[in-house]
N, C-alpha and C positions, 0 to 999 in steps of 0.2 A: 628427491624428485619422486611424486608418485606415479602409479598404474596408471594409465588411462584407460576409459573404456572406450571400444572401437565398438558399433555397431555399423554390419554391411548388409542390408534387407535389400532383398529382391522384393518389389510388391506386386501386388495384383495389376497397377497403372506404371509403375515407374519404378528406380532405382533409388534409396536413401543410403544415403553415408554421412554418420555422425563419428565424431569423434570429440569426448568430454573429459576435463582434467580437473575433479571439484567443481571452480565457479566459473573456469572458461572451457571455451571450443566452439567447433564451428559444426554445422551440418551442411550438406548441399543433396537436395531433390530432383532428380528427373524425372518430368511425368513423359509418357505413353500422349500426351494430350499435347503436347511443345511447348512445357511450362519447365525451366530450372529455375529453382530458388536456393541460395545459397544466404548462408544466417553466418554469422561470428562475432563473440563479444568482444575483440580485439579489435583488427582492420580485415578487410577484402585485398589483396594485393595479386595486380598483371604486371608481367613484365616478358618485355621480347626485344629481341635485337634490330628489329625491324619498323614495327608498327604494329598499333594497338586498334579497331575499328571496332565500333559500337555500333550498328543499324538497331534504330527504333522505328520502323516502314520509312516516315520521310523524314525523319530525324537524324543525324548524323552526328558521331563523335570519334576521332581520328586523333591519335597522338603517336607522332613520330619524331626522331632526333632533332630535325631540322624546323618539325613546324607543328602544331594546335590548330584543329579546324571544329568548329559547332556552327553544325547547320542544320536549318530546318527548311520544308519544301520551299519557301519566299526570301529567305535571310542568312547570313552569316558571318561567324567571325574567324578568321586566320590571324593565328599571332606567328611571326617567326622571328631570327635572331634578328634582322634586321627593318622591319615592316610589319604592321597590324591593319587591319585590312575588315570593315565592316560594312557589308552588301545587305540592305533591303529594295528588295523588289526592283526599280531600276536606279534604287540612288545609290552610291559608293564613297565613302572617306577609306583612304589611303594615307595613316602616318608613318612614314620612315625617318629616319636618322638628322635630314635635313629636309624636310617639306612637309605641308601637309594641302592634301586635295581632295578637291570635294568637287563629283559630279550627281547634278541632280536635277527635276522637272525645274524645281524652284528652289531656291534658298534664302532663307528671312534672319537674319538678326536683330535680336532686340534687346535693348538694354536702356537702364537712363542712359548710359553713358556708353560707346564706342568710338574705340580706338584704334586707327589701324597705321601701322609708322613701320614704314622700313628706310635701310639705311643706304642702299639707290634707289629705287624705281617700284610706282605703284600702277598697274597698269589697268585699265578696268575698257572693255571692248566687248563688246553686245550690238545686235542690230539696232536698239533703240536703246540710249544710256538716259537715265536722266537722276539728275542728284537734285531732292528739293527738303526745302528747310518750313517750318511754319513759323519762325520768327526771324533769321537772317541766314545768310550765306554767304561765307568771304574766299575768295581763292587769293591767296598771296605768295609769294615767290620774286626772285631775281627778273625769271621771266613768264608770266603769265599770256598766257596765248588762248582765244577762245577763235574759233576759226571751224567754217562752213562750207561744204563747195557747193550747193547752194545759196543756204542764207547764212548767217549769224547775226545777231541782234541781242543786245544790252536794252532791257525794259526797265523803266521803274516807274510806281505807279504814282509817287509822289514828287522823285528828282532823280534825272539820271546824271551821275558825272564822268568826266569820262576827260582827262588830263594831268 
């Protein structure tokens, strides 16, 4: 193993300390000005029993045992052992172990094709629901029930059946 060279300079703005060994090592800079830069041709490595916090003004990076948070002043994401959790502005998905939710102004899916099938119950409740098709539309089941407590009505524009 060789010598390493340690350089410790006090500077005119800030503190350097390098330490080099042939073709590696690292140095780290403090300036007098609120700048540290730290260099290494290996890795950077933190580590703490606690938590780890990053501020970039409104930027956020947080690693502790339990959970991973990056956030920025509008957005972010939380990962933990059990839940992942992704916030912009006021919309939120929430995936955990068994569910996944979504609050937000709006929500659009598009696809050629969707599919949505569970194995009891699909429940869809909004102050105004409306399902429309531009070539057909069939609800089929054991028992099909369309029902209004005002109106309900069955239109068709060329034949309605209805027996």
């Amino acid at each position: 193993m060789s010598k390493a060279d340690h350089i410790f300079n006090l500077e005119e703005k800030g503190l350097f300390i390098d330490i080099k060994d042939e073709s590696k090592g690292c140095s780290t800079k403090l300036e007098s000005s609120g700048k540290i830069t730290t260099n290494a041709t290996e890795s950077i490595e933190s580590s703490a029993d606690k938590q780890i916090i990053k501020n970039v003004k409104d930027s956020k990076i947080s690693i502790s045992e339990k959970e991973i948070i990056l956030a920025t002043k509008k957005s972010s994401i939380m990962l933990s052992d059990n839940k992942i959790v992704l916030k912009i502005g006021n919309s939120t998905i929430v995936l955990d172990d068994s569910s996944i939710s979504i609050e937000s102004n709006a929500i659009n899916v598009s696809s050629a094709n969707t599919n949505i099938k569970a194995s009891q119950n699909i429940g869809i409740k909004s102050l105004n629901t409306s399902i429309k098709a531009d070539i057909s539309l069939n609800a089929e089941g054991v028992n099909v029930n369309i029902k209004g407590s005002a109106t309900a009505s069955i239109k068709g524009s060329a034949a309605t059946m209805v027996g």
